[in-house]
DRENDO-1510 file (C-alpha; in Angstrom, 1 decimal, always signed):
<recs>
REC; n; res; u; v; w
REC; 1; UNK; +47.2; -14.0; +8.1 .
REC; 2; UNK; +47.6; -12.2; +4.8 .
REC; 3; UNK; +45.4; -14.5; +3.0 .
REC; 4; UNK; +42.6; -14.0; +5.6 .
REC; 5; UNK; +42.9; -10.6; +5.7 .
REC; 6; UNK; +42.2; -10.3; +2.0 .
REC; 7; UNK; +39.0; -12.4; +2.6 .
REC; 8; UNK; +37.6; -10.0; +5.5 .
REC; 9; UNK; +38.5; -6.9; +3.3 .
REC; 10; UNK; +36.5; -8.5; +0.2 .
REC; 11; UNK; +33.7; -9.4; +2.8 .
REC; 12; UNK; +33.3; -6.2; +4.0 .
REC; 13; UNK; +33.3; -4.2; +0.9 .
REC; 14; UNK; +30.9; -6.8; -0.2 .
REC; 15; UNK; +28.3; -5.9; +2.8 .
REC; 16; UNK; +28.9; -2.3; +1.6 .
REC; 17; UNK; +27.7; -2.8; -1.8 .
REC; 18; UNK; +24.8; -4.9; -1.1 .
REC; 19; UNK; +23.4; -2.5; +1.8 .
REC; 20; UNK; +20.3; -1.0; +0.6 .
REC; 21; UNK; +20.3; +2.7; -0.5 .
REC; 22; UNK; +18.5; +4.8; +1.8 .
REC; 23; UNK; +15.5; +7.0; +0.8 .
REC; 24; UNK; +14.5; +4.7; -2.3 .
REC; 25; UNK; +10.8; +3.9; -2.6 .
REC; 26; UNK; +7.9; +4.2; -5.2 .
REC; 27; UNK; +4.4; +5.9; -4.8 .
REC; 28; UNK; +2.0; +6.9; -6.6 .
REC; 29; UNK; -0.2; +10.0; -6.1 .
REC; 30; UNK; -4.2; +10.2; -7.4 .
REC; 31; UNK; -6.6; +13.0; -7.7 .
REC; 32; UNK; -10.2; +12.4; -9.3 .
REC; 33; UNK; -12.8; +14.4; -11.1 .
REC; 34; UNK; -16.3; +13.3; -12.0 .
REC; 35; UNK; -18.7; +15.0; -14.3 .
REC; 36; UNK; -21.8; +13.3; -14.4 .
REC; 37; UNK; -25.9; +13.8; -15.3 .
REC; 38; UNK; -28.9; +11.7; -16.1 .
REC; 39; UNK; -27.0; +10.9; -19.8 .
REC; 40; UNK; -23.4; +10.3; -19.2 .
REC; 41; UNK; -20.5; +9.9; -17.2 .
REC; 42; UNK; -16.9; +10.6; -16.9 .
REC; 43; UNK; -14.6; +9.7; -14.3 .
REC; 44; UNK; -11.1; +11.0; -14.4 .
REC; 45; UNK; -8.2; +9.7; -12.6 .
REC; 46; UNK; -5.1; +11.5; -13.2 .
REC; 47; UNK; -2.3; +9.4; -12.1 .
REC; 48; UNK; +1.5; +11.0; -11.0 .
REC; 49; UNK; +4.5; +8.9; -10.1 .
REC; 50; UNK; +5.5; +10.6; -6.7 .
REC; 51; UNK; +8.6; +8.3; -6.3 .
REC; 52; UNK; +12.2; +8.3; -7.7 .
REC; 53; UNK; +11.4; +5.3; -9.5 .
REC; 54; UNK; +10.0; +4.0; -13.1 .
REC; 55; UNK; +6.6; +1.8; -12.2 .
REC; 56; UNK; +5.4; -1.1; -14.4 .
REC; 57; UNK; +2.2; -2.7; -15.2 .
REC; 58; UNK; -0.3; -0.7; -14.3 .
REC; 59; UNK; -3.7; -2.0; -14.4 .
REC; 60; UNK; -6.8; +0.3; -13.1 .
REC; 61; UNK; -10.5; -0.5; -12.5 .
REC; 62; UNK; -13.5; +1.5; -11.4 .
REC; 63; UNK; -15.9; +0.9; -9.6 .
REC; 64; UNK; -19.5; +2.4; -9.2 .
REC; 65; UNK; -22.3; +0.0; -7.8 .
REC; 66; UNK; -22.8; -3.3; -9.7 .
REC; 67; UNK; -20.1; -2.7; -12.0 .
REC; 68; UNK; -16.6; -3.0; -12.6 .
REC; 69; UNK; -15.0; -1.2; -15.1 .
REC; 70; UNK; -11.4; -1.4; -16.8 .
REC; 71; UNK; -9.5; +0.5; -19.1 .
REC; 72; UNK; -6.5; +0.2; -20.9 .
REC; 73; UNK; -3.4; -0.2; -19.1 .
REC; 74; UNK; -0.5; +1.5; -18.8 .
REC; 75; UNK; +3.2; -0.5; -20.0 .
REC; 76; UNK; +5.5; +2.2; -17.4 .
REC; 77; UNK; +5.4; +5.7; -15.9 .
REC; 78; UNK; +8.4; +7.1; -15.3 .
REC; 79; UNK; +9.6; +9.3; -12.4 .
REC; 80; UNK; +8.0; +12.8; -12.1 .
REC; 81; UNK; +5.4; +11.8; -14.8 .
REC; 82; UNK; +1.6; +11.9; -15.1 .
REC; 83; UNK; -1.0; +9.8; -16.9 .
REC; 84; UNK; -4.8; +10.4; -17.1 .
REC; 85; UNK; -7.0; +7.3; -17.2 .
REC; 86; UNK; -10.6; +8.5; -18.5 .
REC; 87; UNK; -13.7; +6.8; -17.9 .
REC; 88; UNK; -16.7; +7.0; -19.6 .
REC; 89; UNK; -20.1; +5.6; -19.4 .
REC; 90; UNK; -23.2; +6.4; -21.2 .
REC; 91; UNK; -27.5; +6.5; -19.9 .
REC; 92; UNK; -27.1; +3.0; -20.2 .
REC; 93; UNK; -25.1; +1.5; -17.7 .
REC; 94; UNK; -25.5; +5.0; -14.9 .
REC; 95; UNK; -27.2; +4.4; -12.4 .
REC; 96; UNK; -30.6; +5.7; -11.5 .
REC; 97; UNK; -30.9; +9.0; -10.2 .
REC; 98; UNK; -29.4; +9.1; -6.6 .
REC; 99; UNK; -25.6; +10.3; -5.3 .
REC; 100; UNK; -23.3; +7.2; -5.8 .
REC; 101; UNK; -20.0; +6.2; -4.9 .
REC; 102; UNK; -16.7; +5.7; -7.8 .
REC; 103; UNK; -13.9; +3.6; -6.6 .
REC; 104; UNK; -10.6; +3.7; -8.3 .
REC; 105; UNK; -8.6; +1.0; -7.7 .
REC; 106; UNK; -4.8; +0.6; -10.1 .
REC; 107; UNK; -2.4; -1.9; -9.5 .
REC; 108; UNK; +1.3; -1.9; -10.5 .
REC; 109; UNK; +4.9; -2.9; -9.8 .
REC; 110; UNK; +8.5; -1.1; -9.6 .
REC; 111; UNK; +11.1; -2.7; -11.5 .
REC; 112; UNK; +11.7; -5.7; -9.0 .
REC; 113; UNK; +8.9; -7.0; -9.5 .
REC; 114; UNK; +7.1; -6.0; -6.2 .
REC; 115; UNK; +3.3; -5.6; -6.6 .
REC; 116; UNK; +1.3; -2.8; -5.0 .
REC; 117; UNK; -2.5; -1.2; -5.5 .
REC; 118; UNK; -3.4; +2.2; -5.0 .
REC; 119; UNK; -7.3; +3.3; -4.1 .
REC; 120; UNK; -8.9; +6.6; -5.0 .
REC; 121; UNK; -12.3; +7.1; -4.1 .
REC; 122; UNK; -14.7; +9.9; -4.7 .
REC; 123; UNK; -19.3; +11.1; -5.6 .
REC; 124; UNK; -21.1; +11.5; -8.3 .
REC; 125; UNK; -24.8; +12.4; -8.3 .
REC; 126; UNK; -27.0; +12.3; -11.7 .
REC; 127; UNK; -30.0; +13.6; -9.9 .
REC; 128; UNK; -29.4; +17.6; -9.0 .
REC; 129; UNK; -29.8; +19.5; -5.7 .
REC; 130; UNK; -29.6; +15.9; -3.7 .
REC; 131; UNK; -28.8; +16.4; +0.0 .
REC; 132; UNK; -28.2; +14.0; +2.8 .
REC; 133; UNK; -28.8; +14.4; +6.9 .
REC; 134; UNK; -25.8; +11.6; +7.0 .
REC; 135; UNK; -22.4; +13.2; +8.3 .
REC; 136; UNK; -19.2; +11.2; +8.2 .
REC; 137; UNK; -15.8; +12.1; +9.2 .
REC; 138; UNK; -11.9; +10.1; +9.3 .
REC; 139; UNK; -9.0; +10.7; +11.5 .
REC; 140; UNK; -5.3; +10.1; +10.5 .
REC; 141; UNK; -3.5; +7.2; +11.8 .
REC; 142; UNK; -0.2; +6.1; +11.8 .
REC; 143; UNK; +0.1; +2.3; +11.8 .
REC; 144; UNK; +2.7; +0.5; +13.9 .
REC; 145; UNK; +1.2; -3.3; +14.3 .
REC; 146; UNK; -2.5; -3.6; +14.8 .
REC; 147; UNK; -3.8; -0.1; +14.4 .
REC; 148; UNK; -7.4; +1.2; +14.7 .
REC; 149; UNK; -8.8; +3.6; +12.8 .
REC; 150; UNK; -12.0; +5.5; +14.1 .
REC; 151; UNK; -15.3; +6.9; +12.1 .
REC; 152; UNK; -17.6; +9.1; +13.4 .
REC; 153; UNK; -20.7; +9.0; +11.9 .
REC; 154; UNK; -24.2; +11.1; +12.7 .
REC; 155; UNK; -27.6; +11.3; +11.5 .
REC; 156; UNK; -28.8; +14.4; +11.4 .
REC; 157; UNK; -32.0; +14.2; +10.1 .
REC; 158; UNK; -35.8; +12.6; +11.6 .
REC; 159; UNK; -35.7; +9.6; +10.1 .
REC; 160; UNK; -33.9; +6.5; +10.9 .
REC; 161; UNK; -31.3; +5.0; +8.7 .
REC; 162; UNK; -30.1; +1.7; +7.2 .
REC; 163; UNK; -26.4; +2.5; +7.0 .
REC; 164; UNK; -23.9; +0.2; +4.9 .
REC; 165; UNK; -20.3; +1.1; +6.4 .
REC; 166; UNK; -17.0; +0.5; +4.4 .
REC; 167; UNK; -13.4; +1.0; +4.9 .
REC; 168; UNK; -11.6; +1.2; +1.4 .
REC; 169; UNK; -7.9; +0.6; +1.6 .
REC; 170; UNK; -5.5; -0.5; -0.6 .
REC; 171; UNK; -4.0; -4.2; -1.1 .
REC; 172; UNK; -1.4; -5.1; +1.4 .
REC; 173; UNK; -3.1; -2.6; +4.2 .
REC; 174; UNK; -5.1; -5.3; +6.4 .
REC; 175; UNK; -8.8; -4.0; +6.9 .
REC; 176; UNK; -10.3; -6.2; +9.8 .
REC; 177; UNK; -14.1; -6.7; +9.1 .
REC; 178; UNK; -13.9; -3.8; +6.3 .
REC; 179; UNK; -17.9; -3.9; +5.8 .
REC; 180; UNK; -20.3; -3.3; +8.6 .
REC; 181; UNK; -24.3; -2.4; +8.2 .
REC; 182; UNK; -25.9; -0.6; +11.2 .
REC; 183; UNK; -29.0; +1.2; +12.0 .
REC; 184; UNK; -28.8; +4.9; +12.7 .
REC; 185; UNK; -32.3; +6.2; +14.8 .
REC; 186; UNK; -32.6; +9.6; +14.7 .
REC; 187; UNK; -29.7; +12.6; +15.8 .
REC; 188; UNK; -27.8; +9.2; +16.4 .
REC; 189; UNK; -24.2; +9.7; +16.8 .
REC; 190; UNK; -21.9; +6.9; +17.2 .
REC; 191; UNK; -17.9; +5.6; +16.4 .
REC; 192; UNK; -16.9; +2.8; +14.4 .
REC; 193; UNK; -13.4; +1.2; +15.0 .
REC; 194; UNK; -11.4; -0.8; +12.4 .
REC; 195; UNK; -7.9; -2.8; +12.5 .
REC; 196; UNK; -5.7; -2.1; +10.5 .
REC; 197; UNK; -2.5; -4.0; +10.0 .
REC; 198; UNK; +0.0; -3.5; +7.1 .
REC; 199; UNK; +1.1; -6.5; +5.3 .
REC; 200; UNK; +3.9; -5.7; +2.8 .
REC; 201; UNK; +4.1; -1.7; +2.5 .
REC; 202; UNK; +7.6; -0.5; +3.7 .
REC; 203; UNK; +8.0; +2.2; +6.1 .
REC; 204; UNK; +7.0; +5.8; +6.1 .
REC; 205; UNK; +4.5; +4.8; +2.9 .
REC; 206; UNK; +2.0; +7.2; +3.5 .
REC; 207; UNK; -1.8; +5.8; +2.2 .
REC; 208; UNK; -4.7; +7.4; +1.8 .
REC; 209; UNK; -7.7; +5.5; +2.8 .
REC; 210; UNK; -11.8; +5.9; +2.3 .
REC; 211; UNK; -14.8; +5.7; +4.6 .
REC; 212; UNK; -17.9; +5.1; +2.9 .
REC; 213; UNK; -21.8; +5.4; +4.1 .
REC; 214; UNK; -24.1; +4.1; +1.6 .
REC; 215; UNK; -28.1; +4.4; +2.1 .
REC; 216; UNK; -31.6; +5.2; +0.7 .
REC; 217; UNK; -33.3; +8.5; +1.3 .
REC; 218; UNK; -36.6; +9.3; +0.7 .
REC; 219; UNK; -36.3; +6.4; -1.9 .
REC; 220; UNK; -33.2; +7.5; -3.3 .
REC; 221; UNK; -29.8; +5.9; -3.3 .
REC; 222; UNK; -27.6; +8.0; -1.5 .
REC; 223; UNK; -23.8; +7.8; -0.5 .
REC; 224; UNK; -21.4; +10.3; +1.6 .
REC; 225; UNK; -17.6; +9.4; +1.6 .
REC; 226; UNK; -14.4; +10.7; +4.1 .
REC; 227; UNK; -10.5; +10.5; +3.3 .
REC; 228; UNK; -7.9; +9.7; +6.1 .
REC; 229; UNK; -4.5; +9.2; +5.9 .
REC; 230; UNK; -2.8; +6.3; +6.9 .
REC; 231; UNK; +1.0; +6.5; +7.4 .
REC; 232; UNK; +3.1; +3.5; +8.2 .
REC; 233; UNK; +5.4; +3.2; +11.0 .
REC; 234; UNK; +9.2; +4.2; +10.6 .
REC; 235; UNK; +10.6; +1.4; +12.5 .
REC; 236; UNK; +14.8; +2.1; +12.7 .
REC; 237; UNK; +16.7; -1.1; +11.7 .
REC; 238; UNK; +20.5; -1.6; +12.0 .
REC; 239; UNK; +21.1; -2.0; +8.0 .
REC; 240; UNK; +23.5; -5.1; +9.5 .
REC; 241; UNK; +20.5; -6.9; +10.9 .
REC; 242; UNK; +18.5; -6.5; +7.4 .
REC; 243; UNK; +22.1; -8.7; +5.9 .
REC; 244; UNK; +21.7; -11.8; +8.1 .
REC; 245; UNK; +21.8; -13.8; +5.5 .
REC; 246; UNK; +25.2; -12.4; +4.1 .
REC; 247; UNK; +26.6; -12.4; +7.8 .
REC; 248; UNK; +25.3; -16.2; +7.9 .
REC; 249; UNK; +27.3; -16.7; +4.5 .
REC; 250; UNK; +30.6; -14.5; +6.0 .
REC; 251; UNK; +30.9; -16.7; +9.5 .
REC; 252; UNK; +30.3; -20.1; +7.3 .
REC; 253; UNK; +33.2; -18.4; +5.4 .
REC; 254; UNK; +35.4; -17.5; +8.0 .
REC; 255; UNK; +35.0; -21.0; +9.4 .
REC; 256; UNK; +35.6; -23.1; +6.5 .
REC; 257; UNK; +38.9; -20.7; +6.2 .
REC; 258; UNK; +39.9; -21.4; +9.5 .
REC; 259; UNK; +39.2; -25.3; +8.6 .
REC; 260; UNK; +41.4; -25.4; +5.7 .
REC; 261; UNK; +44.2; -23.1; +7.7 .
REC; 262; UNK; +44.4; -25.4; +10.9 .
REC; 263; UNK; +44.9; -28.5; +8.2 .
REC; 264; UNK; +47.6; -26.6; +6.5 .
REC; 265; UNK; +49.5; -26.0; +9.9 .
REC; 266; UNK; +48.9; -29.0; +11.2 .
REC; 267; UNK; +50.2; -30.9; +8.2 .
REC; 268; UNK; +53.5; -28.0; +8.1 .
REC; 269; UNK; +53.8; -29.2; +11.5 .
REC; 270; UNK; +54.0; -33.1; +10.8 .
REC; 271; UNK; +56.6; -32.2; +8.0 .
REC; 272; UNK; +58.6; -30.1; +10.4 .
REC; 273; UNK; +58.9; -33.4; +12.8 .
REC; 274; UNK; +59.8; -35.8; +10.0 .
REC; 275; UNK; +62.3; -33.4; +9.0 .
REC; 276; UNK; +63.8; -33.1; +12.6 .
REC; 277; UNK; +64.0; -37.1; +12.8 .
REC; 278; UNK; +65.6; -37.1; +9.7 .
REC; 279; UNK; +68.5; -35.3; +10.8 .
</recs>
């Protein structure tokens, strides 16, 4: 009995040890600036590590329409700390004059290895004083299976629209059908729906997500964008039921102890006989 209580009492201060810490998690928090005219452009992400822990790898991209571009990364940013990743493209490779949209898109991991992308999205117009009749607005969610998210979107103006539709979220938030094209008539107001479904982000993440309406007006490339937030469930689990596989590991333990115990007793109890028919 001795010996098996040992084995619990190591079993159990093993569980212990090996249940997760609460409160641990990693995020990463992005604000954008653009400056942009007919000659240049600059796109500024400034990057902060919201979380309580260092973050690896990170890659980020950009991306304005028909181009994808990358800068250098970033080896680790450690808790509490900020990193600006600057962007800049000449008269070149901007765009014609029109209101466009700038995608930021950075992936990284924390230090096991766990990958995860962030989005930032945000305008930039390089022809001045451009207006749009297009009105688009977002409304928090807070995803617990298949969610939907709803957009409202109006046209304001006389004229009728071609309307490209996109939901921008990032990797490992599930976007059913995330691009949609639709033709707005005029004072048309309608609501889009989109599933979402989150793959691999752990609870009470909270993501920020963007809507995007691109279009031509009066012959001119236009864009309007809206931010929601997207917060995943907090679904309570016993911390035991996150261990199965070290409860699997304790009752194959227990069992093989109880083996090895019976075969001891039984073979003290053969030896006790012999020794009674000996005397």
């Amino acid at each position: 009995m001795r010996q098996l209580f040992n084995i619990l009492l190591f079993s159990a201060a093993f569980l212990f040890w090996a249940c997760p810490a609460l409160a641990q998690g990693t995020g990463l928090s992005l604000t954008m600036t653009t400056q942009a005219d007919a000659n240049r452009l600059t796109v500024t992400v400034l990057a902060k590590n919201s979380g309580t822990k260092a973050l690896f790898n990170l890659a980020p991209v950009l991306e304005i329409p028909k181009q994808a571009i990358k800068t250098a990364p970033l080896a680790a940013l450690e808790p509490g700390a900020s990193h600006s990743f600057i962007f800049f493209l000449s008269r070149a490779r901007i765009p014609g004059p029109g209101r466009y949209t700038a995608i930021f898109k950075i992936k990284y991991e924390d230090g096991k290895k766990n990958s995860y992308c962030a989005v930032h999205g945000g305008l930039f117009a390089t022809k001045p004083s451009l207006e749009t009749d297009i009105k688009i607005s977002a409304g928090d969610v807070l995803v617990d299976g298949r969610t939907i998210l709803s957009l409202m979107i109006e046209n304001s103006g006389q004229r009728a629209r071609d309307l490209e539709i996109e939901l921008v979220a990032p990797c490992g938030l599930i976007v059913e059908k995330p691009r949609r094209m639709a033709l707005f008539m005029p004072g048309q107001q309608a609501e889009f729906e989109f599933a979402l479904s989150n793959q691999s982000w752990p609870p009470s993440s909270k993501l920020p997500v963007f809507a995007v309406v691109r279009f031509n007006e009066d012959y001119t490339a236009n864009a309007a964008m809206a931010k929601a937030m997207v917060s995943v469930a907090d679904r309570y689990e016993p911390w035991f039921m996150r261990l199965t596989k070290l409860w699997l590991i304790l009752a194959i333990s227990l069992c093989v102890f109880a083996i090895i115990h019976g075969v001891v007793l039984a073979r003290k109890r053969r030896a006790a006989k012999k020794a009674l028919k000996v005397f």
